[in-house]
Backbone as ProteinMPNN parsed JSONL, in Angstrom:
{"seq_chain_A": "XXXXXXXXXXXXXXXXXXXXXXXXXXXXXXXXXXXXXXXXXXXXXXXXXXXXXXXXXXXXXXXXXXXXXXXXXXXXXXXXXXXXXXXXXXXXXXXXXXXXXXXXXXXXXXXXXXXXXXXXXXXXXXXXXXXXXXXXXXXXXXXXXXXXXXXXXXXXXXXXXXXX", "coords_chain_A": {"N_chain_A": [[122.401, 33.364, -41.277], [121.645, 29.974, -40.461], [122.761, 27.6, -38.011], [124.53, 24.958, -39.165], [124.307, 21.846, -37.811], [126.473, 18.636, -36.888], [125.785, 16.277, -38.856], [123.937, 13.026, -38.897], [125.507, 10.43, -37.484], [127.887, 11.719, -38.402], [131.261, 12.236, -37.456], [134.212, 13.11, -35.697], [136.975, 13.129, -36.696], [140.04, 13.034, -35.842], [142.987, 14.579, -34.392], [141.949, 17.344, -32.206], [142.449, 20.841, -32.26], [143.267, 23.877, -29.855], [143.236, 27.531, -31.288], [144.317, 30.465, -30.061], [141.446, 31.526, -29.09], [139.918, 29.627, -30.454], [138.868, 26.931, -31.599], [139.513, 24.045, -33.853], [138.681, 21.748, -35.966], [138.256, 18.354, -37.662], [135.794, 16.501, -39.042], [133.329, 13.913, -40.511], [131.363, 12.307, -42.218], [130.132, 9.178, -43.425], [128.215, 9.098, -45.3], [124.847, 7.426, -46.597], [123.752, 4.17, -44.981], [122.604, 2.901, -46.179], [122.594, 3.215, -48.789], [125.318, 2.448, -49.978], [126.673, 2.87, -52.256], [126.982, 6.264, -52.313], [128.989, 8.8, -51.333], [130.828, 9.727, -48.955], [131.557, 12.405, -46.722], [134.45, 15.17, -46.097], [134.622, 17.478, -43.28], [135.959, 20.801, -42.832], [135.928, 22.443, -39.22], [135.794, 25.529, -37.811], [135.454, 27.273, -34.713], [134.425, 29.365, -32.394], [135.816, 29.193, -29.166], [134.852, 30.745, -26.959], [133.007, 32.492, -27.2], [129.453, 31.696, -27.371], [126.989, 30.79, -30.176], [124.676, 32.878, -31.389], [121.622, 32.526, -30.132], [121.302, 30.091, -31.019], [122.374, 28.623, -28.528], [122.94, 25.602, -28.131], [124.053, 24.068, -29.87], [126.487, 25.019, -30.236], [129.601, 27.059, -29.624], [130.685, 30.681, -31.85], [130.471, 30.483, -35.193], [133.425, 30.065, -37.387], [135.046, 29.67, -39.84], [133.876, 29.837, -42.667], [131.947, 29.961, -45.788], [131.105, 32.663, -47.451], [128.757, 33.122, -46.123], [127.203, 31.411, -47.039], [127.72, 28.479, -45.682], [128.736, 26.993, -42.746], [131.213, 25.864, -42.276], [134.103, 24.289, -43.808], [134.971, 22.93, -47.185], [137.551, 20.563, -46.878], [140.85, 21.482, -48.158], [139.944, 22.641, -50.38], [138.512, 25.774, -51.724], [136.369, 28.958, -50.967], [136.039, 29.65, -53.657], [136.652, 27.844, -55.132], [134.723, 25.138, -55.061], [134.036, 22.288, -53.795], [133.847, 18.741, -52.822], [135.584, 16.956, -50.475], [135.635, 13.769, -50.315], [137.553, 11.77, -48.941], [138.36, 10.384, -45.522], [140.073, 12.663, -43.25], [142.735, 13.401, -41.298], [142.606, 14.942, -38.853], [143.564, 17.859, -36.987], [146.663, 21.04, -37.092], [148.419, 22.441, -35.558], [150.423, 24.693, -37.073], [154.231, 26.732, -35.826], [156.078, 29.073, -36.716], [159.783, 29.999, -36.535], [160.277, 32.429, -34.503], [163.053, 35.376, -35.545], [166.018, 36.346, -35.82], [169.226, 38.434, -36.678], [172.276, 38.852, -35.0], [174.644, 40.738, -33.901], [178.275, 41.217, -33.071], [179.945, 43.885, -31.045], [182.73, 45.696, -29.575], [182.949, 47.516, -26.011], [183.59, 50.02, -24.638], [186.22, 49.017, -22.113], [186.816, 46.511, -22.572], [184.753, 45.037, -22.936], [181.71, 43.607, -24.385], [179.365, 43.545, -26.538], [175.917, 42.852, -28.001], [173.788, 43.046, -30.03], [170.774, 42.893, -31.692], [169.142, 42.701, -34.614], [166.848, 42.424, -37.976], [164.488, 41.641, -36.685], [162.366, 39.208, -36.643], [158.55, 38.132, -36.186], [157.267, 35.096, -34.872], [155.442, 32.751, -37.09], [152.315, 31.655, -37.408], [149.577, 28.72, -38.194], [147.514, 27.02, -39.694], [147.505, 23.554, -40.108], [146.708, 20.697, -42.229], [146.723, 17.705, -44.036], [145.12, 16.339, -46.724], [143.78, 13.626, -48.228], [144.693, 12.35, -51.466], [143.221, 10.702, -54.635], [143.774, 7.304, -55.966], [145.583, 6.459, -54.626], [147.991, 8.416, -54.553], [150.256, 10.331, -53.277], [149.575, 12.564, -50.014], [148.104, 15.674, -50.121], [149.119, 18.58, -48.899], [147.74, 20.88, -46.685], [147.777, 24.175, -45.985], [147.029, 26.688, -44.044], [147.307, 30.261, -43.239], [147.335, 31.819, -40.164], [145.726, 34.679, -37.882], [148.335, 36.09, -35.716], [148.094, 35.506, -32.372], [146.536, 38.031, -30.058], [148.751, 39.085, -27.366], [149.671, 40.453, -24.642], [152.934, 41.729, -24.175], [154.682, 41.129, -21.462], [156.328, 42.01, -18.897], [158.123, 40.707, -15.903], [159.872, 40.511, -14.228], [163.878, 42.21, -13.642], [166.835, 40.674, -13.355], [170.354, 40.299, -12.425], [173.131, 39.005, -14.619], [175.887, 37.43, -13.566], [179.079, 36.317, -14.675]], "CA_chain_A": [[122.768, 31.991, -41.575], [121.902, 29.428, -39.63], [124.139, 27.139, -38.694], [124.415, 23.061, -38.946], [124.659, 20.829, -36.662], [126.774, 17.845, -37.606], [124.827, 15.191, -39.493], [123.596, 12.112, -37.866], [126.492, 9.72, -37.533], [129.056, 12.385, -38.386], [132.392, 11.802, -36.426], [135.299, 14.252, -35.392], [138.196, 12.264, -38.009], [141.199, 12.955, -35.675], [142.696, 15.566, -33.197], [141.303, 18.862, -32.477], [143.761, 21.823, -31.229], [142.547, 25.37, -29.917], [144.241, 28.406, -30.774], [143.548, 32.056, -30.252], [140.328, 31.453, -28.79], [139.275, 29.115, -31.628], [138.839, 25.437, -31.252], [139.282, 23.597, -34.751], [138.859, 20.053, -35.839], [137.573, 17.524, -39.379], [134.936, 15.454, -39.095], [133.636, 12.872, -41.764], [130.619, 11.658, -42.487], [130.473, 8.25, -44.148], [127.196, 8.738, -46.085], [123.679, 6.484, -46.453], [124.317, 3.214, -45.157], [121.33, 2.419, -47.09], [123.201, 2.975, -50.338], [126.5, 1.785, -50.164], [127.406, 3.642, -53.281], [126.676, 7.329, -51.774], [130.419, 8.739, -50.893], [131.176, 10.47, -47.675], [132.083, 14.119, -47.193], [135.058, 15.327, -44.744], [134.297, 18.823, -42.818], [136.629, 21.418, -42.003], [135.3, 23.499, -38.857], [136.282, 26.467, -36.764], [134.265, 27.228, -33.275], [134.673, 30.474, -31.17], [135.974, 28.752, -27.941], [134.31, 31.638, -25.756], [131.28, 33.064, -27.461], [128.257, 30.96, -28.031], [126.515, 30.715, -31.755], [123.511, 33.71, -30.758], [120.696, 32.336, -30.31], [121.769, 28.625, -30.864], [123.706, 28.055, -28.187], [122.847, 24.455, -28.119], [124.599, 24.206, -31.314], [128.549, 25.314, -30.103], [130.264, 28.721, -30.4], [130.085, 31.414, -32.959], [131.324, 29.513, -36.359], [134.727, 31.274, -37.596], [135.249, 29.522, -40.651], [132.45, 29.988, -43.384], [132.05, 30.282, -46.692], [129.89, 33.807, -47.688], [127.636, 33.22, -44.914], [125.961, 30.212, -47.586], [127.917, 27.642, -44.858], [129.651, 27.169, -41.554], [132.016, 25.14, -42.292], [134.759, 24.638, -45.181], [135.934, 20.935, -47.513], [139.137, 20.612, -46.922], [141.343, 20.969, -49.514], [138.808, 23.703, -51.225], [138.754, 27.294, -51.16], [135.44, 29.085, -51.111], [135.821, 29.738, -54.949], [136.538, 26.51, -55.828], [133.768, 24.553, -54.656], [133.725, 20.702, -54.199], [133.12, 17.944, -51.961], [136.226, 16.067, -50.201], [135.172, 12.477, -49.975], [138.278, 10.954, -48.016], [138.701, 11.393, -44.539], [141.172, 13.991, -43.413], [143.37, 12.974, -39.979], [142.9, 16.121, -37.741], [144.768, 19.498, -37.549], [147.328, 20.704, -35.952], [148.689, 24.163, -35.696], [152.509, 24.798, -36.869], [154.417, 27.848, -36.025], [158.103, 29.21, -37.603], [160.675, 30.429, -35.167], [161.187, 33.846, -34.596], [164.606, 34.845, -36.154], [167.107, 37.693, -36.129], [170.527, 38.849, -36.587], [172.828, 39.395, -34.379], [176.053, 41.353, -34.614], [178.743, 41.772, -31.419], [180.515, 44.756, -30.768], [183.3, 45.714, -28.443], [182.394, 48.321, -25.77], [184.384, 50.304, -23.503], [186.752, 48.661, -21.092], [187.198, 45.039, -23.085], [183.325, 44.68, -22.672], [181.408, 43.257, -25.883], [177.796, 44.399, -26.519], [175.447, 42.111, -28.632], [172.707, 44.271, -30.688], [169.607, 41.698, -32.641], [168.341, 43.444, -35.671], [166.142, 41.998, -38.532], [163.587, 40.215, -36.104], [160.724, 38.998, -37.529], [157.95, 37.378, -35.037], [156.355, 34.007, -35.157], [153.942, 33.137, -38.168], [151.093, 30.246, -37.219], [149.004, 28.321, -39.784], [146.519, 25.985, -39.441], [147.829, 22.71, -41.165], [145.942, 18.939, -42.106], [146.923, 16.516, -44.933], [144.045, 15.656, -47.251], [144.277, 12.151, -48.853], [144.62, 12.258, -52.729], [142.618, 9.73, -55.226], [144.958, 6.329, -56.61], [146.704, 6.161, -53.93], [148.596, 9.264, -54.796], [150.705, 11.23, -51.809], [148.473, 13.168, -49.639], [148.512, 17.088, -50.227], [149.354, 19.236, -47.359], [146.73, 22.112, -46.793], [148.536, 25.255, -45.175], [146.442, 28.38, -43.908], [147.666, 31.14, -42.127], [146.362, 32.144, -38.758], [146.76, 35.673, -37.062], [148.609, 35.645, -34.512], [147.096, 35.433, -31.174], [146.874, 39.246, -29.364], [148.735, 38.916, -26.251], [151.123, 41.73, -24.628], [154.369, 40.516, -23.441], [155.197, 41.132, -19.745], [158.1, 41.789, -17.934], [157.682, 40.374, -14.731], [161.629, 41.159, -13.057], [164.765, 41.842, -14.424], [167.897, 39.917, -12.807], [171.606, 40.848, -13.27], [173.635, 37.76, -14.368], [177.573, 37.899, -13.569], [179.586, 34.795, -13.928]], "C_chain_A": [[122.431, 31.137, -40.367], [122.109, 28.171, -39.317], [124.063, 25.56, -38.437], [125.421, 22.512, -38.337], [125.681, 19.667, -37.66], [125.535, 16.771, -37.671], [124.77, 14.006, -38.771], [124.692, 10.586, -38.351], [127.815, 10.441, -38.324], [129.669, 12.792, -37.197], [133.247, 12.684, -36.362], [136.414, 12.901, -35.928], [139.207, 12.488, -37.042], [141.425, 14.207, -34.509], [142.275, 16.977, -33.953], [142.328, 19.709, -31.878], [142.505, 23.205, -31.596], [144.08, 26.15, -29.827], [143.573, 29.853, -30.822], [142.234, 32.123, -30.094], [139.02, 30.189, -29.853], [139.169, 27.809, -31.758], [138.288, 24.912, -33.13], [139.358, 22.052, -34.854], [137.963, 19.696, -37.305], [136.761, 16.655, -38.399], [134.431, 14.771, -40.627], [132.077, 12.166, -41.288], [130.056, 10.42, -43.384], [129.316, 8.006, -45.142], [126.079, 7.644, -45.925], [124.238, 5.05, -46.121], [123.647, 2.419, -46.017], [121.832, 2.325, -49.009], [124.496, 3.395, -50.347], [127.555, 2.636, -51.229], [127.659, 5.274, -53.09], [128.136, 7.618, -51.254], [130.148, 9.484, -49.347], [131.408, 11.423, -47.934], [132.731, 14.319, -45.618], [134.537, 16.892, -44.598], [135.394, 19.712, -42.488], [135.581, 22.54, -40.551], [136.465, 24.274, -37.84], [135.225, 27.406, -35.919], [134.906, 28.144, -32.754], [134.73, 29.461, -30.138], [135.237, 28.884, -26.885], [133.015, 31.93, -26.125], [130.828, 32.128, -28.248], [127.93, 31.309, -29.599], [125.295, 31.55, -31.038], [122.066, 33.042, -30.895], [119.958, 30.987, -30.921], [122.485, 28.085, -29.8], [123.874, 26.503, -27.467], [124.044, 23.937, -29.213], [126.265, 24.433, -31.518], [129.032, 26.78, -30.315], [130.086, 28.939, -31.973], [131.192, 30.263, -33.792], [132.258, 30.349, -36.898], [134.77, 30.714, -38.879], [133.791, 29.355, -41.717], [132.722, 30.811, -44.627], [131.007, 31.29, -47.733], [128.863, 33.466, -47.318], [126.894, 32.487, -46.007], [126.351, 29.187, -46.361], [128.62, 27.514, -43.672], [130.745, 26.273, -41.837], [132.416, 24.968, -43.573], [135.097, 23.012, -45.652], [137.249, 21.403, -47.483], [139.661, 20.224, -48.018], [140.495, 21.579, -50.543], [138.937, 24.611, -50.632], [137.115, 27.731, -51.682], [134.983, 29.421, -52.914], [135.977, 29.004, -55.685], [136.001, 25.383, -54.723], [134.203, 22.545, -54.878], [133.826, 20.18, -53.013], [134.716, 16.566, -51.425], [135.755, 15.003, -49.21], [136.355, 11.41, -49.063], [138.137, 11.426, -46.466], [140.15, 11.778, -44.198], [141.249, 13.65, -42.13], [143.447, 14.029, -38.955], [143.537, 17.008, -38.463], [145.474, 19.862, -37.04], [148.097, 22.251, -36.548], [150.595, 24.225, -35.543], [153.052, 25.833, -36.25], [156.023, 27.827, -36.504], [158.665, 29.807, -36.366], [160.975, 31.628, -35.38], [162.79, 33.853, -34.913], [164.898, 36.428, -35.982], [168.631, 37.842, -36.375], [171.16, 39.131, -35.559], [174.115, 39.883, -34.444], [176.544, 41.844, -32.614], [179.211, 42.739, -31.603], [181.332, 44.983, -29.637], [182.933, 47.175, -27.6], [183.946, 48.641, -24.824], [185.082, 49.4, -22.296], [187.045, 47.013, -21.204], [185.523, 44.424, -22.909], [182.764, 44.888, -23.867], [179.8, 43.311, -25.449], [177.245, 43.559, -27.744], [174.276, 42.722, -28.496], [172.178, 43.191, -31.589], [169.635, 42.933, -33.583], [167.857, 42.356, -37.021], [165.358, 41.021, -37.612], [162.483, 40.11, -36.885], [159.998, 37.653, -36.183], [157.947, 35.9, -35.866], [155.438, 34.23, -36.294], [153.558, 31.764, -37.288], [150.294, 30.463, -37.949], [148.683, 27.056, -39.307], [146.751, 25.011, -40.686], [147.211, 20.852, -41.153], [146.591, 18.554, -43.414], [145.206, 16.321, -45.309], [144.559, 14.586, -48.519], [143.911, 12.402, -50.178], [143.749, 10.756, -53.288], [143.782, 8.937, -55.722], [145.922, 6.253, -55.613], [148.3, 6.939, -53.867], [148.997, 10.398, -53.544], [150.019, 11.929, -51.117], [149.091, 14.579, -49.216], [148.269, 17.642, -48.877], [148.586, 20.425, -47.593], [147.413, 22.399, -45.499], [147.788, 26.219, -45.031], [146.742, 28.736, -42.968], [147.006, 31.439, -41.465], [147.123, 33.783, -38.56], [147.414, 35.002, -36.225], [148.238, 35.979, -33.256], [147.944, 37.109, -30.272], [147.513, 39.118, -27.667], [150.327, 39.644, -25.623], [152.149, 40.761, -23.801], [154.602, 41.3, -22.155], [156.185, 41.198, -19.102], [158.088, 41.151, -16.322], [159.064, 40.991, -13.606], [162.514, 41.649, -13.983], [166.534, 41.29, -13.416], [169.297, 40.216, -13.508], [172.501, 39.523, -13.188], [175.063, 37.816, -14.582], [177.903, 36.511, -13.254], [181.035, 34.982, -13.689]], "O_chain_A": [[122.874, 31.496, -39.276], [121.738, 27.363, -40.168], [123.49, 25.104, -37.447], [126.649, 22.562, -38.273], [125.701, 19.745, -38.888], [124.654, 16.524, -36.848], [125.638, 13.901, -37.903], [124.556, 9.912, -39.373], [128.685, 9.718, -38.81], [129.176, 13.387, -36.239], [133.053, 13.406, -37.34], [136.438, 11.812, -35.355], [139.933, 11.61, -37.51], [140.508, 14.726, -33.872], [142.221, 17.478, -35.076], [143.048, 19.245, -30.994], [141.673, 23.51, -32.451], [145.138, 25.989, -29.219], [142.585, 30.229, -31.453], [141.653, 32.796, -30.945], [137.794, 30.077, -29.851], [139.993, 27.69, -32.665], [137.205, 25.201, -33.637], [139.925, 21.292, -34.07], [137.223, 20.481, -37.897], [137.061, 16.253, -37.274], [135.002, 15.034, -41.685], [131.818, 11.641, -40.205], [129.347, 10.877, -44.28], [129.286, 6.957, -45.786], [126.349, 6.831, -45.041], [125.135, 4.633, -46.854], [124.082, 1.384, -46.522], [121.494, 1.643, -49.977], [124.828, 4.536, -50.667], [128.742, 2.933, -51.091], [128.613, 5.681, -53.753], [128.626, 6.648, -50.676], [129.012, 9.626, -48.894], [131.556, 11.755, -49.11], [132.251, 14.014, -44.526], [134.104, 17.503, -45.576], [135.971, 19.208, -41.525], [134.663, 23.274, -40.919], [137.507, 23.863, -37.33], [134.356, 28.114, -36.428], [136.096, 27.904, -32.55], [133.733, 28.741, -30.082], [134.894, 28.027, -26.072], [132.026, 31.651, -25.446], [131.284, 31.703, -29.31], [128.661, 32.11, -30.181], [124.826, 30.974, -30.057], [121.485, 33.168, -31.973], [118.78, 30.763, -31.199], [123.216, 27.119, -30.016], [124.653, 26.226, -26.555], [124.958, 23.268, -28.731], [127.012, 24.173, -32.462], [128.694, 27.467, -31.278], [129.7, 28.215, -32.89], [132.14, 29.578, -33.405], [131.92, 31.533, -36.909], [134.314, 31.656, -39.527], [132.795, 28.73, -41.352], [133.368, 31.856, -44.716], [130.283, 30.806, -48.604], [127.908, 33.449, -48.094], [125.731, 32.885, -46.053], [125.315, 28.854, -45.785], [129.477, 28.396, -43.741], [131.121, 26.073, -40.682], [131.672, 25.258, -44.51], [135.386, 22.097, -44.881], [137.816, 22.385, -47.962], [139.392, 19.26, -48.734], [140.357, 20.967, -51.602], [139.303, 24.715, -49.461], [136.579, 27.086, -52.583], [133.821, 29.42, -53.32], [135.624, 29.135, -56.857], [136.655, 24.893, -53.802], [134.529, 21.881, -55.862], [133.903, 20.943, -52.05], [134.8, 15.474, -51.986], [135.541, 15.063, -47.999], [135.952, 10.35, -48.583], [137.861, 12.587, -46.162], [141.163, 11.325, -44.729], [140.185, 13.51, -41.526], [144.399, 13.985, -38.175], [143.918, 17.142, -39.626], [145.512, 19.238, -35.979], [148.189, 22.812, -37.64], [151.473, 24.013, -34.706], [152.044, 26.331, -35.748], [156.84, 26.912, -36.606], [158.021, 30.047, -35.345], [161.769, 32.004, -36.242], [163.594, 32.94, -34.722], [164.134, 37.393, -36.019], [169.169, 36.789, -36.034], [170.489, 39.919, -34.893], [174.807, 39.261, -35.249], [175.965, 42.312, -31.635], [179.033, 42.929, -32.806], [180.865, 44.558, -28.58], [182.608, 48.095, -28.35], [184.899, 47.936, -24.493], [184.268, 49.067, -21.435], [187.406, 46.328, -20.247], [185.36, 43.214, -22.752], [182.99, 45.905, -24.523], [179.259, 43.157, -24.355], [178.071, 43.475, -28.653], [173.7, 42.979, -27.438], [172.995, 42.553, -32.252], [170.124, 44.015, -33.257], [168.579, 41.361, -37.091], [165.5, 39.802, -37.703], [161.885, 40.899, -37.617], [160.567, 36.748, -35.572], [158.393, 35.619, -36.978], [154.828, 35.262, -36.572], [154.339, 31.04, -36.671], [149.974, 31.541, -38.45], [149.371, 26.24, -38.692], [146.44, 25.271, -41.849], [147.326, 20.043, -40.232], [147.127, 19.558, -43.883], [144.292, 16.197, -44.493], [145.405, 14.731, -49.402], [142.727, 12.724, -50.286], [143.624, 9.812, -52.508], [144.811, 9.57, -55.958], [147.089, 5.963, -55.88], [149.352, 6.48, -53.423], [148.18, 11.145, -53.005], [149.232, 12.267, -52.001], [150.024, 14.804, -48.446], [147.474, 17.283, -48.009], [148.736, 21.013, -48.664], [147.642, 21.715, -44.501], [147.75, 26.896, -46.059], [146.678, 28.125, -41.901], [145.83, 31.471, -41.827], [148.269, 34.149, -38.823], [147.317, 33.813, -35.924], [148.022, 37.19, -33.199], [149.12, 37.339, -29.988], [146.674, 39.06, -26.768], [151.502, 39.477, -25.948], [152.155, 39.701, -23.176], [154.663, 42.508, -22.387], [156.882, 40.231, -18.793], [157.904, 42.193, -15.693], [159.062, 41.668, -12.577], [162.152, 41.62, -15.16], [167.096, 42.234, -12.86], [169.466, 40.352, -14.72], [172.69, 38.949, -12.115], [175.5, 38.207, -15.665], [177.523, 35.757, -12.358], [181.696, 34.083, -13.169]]}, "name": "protein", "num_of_chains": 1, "seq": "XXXXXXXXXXXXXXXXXXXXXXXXXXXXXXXXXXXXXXXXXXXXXXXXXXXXXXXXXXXXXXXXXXXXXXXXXXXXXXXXXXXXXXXXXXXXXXXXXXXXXXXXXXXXXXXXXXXXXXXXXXXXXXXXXXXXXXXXXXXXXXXXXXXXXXXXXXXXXXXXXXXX"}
């Protein structure tokens, strides 16, 4: 595949955020100015941060989002099996995440000393989230996709004994 550039007077629509090595962002191309009637088309993309596009690397990192290696880039607000062409533009993206969560339960321990044990944790999820603008002036649907989550070991650096 190889891979397109943005089009000539296509704009980055709003902010961009990197995560997990991955630098995403919409752009928007407003169509011919030559014919007025011609609509626009917004872009979703996703850019390897670190590794170049091989053998393009004029062109920006490898492309992450792509739809069966026919395109580099996705319409927002479309899934690769339902095909079509979003003509509004789309305000940036912006990466949510949920809050790790667990249980906790106390217990009393030997000697009037109480012991606090987590169980059911569940990590962080993150999900790559934009708003795409509906037709009529009709609310603008929220597009949600999940992200892994970024590989990164956790560290202990000390541990400190805290007595008050």
């Amino acid at each position: 595949m190889t891979p397109s550039p943005l089009l000539e007077g296509e704009r980055v629509s709003g902010p961009m955020t990197v995560f997990a090595g991955t630098l995403y962002f919409t752009t928007y191309y407003a169509g011919n100015p030559a014919l007025s009637c011609t609509p626009g088309r917004a872009r979703l993309w996703g850019f390897d941060f670190i590794n170049p596009y091989v053998g393009a690397i004029g062109l920006g990192g490898k492309r992450l989002l792509t739809c069966s290696g026919s395109q580099d880039w996705l319409d927002p607000g479309f899934s690769c099996a339902m095909p079509g062409t979003q003509q509004a533009v789309v305000p940036g993206v912006a990466i949510l995440a949920t809050p790790a969560c667990s249980t906790a339960a106390t217990g009393a321990v030997a000697g009037g000393v109480t012991h606090t044990a987590l169980s059911n944790v569940s990590a962080s999820a993150f999900a790559l989230q934009f708003n795409v603008p509906q037709a009529n002036g009709a609310a603008p649907q929220t597009v949600s996709a999940p992200l892994t989550n970024p590989v990164g070991p956790t560290v202990i650096d000390s541990w400190a004994s805290v007595v008050e």
